[in-house]
KOLPA-893292 format. One record per residue (C-alpha): residue number from 1; residue in one letter; x, y, z. Coordinates in nm, 4 decimals, m for minus. Layout:
N
+-----+------+----------+----------+----------+
! seq ! type !        x !        y !        z !
+-----+------+----------+----------+----------+
! NUM !    A !        X !        Y !        Z !
...
+-----+------+----------+----------+----------+
//
This chain:
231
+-----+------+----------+----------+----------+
! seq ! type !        x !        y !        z !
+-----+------+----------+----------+----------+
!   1 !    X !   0.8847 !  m2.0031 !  m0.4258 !
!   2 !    X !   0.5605 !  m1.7865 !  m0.5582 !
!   3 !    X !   0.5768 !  m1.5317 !  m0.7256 !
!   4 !    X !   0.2176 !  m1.4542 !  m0.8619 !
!   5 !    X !   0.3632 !  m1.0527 !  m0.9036 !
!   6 !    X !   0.6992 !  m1.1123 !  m1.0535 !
!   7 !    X !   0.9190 !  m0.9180 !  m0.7796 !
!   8 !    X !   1.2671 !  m0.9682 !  m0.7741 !
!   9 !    X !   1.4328 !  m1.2031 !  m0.6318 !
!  10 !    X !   1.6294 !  m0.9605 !  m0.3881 !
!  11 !    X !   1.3030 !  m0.8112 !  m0.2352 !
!  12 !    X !   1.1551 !  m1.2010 !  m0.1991 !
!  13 !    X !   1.4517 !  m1.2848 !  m0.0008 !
!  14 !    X !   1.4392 !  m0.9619 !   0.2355 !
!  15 !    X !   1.0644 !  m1.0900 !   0.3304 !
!  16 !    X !   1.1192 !  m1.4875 !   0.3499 !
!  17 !    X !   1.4493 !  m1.4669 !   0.5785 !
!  18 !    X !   1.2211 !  m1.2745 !   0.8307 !
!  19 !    X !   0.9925 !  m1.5810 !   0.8531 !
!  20 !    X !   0.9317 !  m1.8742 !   1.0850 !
!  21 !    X !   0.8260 !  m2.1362 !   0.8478 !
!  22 !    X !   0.7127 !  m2.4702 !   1.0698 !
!  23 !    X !   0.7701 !  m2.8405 !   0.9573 !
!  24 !    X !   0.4381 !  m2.9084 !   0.9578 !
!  25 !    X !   0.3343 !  m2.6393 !   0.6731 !
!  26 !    X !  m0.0385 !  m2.6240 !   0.7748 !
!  27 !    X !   0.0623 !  m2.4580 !   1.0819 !
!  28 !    X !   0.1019 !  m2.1018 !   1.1185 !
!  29 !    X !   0.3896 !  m1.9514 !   0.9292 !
!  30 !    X !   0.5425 !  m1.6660 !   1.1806 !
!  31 !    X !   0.6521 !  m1.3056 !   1.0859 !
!  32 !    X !   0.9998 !  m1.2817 !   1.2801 !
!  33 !    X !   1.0228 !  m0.9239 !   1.2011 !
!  34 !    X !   0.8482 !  m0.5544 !   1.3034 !
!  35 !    X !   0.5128 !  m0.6167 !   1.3922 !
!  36 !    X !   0.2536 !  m0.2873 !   1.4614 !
!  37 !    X !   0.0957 !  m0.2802 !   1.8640 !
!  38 !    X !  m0.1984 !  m0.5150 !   1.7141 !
!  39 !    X !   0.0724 !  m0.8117 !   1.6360 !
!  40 !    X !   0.0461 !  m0.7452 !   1.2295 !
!  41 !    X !   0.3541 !  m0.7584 !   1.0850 !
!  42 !    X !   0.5083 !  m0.4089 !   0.8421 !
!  43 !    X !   0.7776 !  m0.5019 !   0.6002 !
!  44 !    X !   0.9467 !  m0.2007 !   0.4466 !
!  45 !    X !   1.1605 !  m0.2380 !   0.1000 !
!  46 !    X !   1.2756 !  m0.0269 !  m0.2000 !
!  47 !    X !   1.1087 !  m0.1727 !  m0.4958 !
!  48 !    X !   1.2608 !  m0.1987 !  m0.8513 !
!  49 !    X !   1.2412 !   0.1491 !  m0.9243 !
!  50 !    X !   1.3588 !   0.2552 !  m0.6489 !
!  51 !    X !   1.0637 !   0.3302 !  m0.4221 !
!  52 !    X !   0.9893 !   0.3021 !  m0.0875 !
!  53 !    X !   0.7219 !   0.0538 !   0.0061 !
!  54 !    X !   0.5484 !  m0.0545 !   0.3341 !
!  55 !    X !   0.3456 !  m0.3851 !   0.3308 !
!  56 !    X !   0.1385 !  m0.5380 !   0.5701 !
!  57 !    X !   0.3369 !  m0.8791 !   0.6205 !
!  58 !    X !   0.0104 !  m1.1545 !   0.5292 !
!  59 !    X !  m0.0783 !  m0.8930 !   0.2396 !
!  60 !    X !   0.2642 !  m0.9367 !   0.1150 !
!  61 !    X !   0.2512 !  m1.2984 !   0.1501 !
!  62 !    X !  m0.1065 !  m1.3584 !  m0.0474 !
!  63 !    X !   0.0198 !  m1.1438 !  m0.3139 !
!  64 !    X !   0.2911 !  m1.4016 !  m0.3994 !
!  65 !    X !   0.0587 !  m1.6741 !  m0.3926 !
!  66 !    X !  m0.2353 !  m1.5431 !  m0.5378 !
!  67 !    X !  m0.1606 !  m1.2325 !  m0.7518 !
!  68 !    X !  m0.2882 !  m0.8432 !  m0.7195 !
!  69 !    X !  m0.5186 !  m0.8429 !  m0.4065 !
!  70 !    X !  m0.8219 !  m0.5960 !  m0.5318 !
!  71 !    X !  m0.8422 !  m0.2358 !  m0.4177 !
!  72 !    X !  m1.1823 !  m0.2697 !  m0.2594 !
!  73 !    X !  m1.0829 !  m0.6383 !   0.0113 !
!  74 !    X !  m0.9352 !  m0.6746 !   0.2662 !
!  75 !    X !  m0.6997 !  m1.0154 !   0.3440 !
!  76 !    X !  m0.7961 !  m1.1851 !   0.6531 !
!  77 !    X !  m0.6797 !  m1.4460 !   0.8898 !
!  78 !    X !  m0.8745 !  m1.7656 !   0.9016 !
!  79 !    X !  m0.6049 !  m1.8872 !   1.1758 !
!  80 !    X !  m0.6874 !  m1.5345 !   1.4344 !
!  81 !    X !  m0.2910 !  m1.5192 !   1.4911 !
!  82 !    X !  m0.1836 !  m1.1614 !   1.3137 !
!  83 !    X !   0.1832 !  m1.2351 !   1.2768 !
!  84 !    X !   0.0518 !  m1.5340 !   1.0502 !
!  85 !    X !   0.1657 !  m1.5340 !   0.6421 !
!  86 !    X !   0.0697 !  m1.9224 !   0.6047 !
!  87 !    X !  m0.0976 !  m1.8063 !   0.2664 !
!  88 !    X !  m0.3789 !  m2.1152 !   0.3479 !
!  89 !    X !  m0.5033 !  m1.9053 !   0.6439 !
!  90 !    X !  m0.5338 !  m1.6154 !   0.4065 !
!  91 !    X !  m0.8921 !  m1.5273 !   0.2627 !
!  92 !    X !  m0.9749 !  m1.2136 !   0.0776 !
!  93 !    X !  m1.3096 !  m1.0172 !   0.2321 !
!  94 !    X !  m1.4981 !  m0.7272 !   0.2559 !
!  95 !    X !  m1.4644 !  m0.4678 !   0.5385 !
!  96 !    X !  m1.7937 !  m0.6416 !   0.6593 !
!  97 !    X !  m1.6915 !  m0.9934 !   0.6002 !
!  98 !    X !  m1.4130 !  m0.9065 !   0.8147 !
!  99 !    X !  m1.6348 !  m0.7479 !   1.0716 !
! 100 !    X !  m1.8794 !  m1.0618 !   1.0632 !
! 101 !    X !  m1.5856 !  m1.2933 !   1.1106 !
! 102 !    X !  m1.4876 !  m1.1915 !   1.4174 !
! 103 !    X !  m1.8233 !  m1.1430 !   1.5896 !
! 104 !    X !  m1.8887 !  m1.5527 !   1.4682 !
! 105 !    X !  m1.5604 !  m1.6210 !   1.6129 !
! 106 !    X !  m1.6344 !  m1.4167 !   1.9134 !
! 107 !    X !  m1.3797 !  m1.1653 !   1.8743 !
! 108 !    X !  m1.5635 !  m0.8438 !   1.8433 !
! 109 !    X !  m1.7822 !  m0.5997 !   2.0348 !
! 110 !    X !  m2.0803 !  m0.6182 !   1.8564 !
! 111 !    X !  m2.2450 !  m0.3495 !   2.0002 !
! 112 !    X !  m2.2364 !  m0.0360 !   1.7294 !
! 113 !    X !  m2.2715 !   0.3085 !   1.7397 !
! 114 !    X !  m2.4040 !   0.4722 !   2.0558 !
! 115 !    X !  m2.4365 !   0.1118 !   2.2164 !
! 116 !    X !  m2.0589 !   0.0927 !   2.1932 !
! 117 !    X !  m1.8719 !   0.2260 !   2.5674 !
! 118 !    X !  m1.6164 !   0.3503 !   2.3665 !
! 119 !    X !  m1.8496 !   0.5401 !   2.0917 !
! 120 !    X !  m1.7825 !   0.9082 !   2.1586 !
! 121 !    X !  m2.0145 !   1.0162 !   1.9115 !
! 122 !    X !  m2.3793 !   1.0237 !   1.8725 !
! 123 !    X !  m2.6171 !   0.8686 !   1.5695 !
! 124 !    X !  m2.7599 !   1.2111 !   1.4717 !
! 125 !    X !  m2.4418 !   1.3337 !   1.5050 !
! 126 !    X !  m2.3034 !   1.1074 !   1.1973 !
! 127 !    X !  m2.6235 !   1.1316 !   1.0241 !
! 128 !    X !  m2.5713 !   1.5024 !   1.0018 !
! 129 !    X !  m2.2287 !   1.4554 !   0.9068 !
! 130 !    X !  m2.2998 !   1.2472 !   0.5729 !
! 131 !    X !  m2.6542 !   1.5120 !   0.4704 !
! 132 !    X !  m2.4005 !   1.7899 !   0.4901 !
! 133 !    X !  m2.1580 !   1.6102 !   0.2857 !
! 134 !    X !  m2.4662 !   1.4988 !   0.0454 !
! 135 !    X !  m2.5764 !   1.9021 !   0.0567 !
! 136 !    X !  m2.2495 !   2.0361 !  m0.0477 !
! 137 !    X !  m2.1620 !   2.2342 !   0.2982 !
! 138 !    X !  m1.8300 !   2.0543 !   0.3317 !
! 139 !    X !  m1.5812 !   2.0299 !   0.0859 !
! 140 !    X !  m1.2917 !   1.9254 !   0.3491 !
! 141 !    X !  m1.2121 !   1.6369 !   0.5938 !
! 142 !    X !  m1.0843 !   1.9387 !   0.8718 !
! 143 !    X !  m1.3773 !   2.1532 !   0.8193 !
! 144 !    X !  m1.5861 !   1.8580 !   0.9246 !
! 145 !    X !  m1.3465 !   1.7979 !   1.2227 !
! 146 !    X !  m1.3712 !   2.1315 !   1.3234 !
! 147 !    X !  m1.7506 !   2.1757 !   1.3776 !
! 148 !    X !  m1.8488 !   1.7927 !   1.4959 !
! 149 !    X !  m1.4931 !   1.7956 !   1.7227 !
! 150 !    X !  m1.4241 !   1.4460 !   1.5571 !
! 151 !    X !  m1.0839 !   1.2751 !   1.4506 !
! 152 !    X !  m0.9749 !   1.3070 !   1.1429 !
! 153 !    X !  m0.9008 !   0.9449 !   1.0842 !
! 154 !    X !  m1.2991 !   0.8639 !   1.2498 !
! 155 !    X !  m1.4080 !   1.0492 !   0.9615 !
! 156 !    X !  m1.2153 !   0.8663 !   0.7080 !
! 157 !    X !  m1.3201 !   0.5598 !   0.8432 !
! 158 !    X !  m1.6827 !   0.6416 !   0.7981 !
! 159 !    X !  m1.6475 !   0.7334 !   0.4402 !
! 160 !    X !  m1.4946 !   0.4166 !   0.4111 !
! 161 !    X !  m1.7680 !   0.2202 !   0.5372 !
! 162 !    X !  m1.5120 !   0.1033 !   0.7801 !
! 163 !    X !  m1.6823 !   0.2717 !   1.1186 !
! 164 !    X !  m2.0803 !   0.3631 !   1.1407 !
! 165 !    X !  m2.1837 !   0.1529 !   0.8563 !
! 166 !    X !  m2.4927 !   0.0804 !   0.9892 !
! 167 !    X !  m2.5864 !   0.4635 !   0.8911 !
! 168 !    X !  m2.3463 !   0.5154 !   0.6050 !
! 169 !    X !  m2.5170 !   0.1909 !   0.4375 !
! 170 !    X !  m2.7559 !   0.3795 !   0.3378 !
! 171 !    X !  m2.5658 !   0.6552 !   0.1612 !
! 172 !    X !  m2.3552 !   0.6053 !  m0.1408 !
! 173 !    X !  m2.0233 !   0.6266 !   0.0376 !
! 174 !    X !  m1.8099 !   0.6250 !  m0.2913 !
! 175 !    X !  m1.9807 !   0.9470 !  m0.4144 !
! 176 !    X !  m1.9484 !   1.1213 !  m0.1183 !
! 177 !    X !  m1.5792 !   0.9855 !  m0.0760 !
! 178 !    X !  m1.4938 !   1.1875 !  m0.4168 !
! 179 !    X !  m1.6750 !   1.4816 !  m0.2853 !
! 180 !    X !  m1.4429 !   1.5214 !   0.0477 !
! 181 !    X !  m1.1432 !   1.3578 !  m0.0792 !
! 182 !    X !  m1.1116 !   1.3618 !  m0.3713 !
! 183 !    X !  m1.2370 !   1.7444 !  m0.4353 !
! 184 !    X !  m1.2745 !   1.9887 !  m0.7290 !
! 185 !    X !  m0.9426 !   2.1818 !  m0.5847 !
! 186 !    X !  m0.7754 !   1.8817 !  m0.5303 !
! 187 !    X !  m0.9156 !   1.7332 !  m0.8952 !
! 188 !    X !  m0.7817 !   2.0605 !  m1.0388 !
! 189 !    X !  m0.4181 !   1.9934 !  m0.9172 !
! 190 !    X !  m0.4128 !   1.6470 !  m1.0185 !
! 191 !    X !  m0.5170 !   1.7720 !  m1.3403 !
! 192 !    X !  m0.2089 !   1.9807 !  m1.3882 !
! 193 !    X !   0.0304 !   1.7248 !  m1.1977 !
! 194 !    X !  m0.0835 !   1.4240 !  m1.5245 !
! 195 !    X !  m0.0050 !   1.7259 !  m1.7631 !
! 196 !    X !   0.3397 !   1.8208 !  m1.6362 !
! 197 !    X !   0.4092 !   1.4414 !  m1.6540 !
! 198 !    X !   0.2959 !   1.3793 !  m1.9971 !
! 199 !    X !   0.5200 !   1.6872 !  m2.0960 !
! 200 !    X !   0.7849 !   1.4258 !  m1.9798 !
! 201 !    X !   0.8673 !   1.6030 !  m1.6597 !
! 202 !    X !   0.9863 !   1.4003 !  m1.4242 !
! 203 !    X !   0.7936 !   1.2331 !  m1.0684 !
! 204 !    X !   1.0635 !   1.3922 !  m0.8734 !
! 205 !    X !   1.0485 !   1.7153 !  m1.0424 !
! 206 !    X !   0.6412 !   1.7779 !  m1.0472 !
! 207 !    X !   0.6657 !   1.6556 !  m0.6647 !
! 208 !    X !   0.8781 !   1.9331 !  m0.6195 !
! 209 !    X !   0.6870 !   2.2323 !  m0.8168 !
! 210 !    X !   0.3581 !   2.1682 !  m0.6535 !
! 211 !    X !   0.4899 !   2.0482 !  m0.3061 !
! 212 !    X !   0.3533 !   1.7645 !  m0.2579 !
! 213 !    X !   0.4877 !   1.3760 !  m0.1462 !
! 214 !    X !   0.7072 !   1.2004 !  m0.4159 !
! 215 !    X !   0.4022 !   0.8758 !  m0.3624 !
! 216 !    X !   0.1338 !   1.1597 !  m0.4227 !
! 217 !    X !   0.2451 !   1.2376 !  m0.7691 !
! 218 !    X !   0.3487 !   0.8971 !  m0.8561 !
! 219 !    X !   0.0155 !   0.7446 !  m0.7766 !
! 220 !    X !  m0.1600 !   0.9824 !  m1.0211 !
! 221 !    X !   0.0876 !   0.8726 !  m1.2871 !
! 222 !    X !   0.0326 !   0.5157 !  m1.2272 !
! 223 !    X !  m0.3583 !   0.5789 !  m1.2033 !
! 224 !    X !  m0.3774 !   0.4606 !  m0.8714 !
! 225 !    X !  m0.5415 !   0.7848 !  m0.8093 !
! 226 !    X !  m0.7847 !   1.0301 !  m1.0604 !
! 227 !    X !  m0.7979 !   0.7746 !  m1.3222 !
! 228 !    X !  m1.0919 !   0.8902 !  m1.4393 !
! 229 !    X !  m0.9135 !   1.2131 !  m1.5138 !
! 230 !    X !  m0.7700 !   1.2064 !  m1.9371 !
! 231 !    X !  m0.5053 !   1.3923 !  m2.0603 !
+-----+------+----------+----------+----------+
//
């Protein structure tokens, strides 16, 4: 059994008793277990330190074989079958190697933007979106919402480079991605949330005192999040 990541043995057995592994082991290796309404499977467990965790089932599976899967890829299916784990129909990829894979494979709508049926939103409309965001008039993800009368995830997903990349390419996404989420309030706050922790306060405790999620604080103190902030 791999175990590129060195998780215990108990949370290894939860995932591998929920799958469907075939004789022939180039075939696709089935998640018997929750799957999301797109056929990926979720498998929920309470790591070593006794936190609750939610993995995307093939994730999971390339992480055993391969080792920490890097913040900025995604893991994709060579085989097209979502419930698949068989870590050889695993490849790590961009959001755009991703995208490209399935318009080779014919999978994907390749019309974009405004040429999409289901595009609600217009060019200009995004354009204006991202030189306000360069200019400084937003500072929030809802005050955005608010005066476009967007989604809130649609806007994540453009600062992502995930939706409307053919206009955000030619922006510097991660910039603007620390000036909406990642903003001097919110910089201020996780500021004070590493300095009540290295006074040897506890996750659970500085959750509490600035209300916020238990996973919110104990990202900063892992680094996951403001890393580039030094106490």
């Amino acid at each position: 059994m791999y175990n590129k990541l060195n998780r215990s043995i108990r949370i290894l057995h939860h995932f591998w008793k929920r799958v469907i592994i075939p004789l022939d082991l180039n075939d696709c290796w089935i998640w018997n277990g929750w799957t999301d309404r797109d056929g990926y499977g979720k498998f929920g467990f309470i790591d070593d330190n006794g936190i609750r965790q939610m993995y995307n089932t093939h994730r999971f599976s390339y992480e055993c074989y391969n080792g920490q899967i890097p913040e900025e890829l995604l893991v994709c299916h060579d085989c097209d079958n979502p419930p698949c784990i068989n870590p050889n129909h695993l490849f790590c990829g961009t959001q755009n190697d991703n995208i490209q894979d399935k318009v080779q494979k014919g999978r994907s709508i390749v019309n974009v933007g405004e040429d999409n049926p289901m595009c609600y939103h217009t060019s200009n409309e995004i354009q204006n979106i991202l030189d306000d965001i360069v200019s400084g008039k937003y500072t929030s993800v809802n005050m955005i919402c608010n005066d476009f009368d967007i989604n809130n995830q649609t806007v994540h997903e453009i600062l992502r480079g995930e939706a409307w990349n053919h206009i955000g390419k030619n922006y510097n996404l991660k910039e603007l991605q620390q000036k909406i989420l990642y903003n001097e309030q919110n910089r201020k706050l996780a500021k004070q949330i590493k300095i009540d922790l290295k006074s040897g306060l506890s996750v659970t405790f500085v959750a509490a005192k600035h209300q916020k999620h238990y996973n919110v604080v104990y990202r900063i103190k892992k680094g996951i999040t403001y890393s580039d902030i030094i106490i």
